[in-house]
N, C-alpha and C positions, 0 to 999 in steps of 0.2 A: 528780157528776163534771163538772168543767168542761173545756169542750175549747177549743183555738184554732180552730176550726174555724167560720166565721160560717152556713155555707151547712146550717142544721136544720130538718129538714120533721119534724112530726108524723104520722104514718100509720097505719094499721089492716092489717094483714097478712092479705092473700085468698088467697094460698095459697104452699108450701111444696113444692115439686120435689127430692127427693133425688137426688143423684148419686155415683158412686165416691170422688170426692174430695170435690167443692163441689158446694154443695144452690144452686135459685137462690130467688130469695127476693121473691114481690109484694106490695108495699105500696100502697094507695091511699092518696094523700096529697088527694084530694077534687075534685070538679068533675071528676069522670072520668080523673082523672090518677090510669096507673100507674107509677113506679118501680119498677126490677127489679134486685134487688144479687144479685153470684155470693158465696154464704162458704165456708169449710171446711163441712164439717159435723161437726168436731169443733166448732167454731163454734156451731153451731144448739145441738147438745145441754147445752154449755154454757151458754148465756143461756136454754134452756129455749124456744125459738120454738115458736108453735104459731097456727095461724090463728085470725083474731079479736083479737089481740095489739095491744094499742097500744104504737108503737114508735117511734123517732125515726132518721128517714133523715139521717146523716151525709156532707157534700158534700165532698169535700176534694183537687182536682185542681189540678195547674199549666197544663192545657191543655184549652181548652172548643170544640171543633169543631161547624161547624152543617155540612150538606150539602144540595146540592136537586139 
């Protein structure tokens, strides 16, 4: 599948949080970097997530905030 989307991390998923609606979702994308996506978890069950998954973090926002 090809996406518009430029901003793709490859990751390895540590772990997998269910919740009522949206599960949240850890990806280590390396050098001790975690990424954290909220999905459905009709979402999860669908694409079949399960820890240990290599997976690709999809970046795709109009507005990038830093704070300190």
């Amino acid at each position: 599948m090809k996406l518009s989307a430029r901003n793709q991390i490859s990751g390895k998923i540590t772990s997998i949080t269910p919740g009522a609606v949206n599960g949240s979702i850890k990806v280590d994308i390396g050098s001790g970097n975690i990424v954290t996506a909220s999905i459905t978890e009709e979402a999860i069950q669908e694409l079949g997530l399960a820890e240990g998954d290599t997976v690709t973090v999809i970046v795709k926002a109009s507005d990038v905030m830093i704070g300190k």
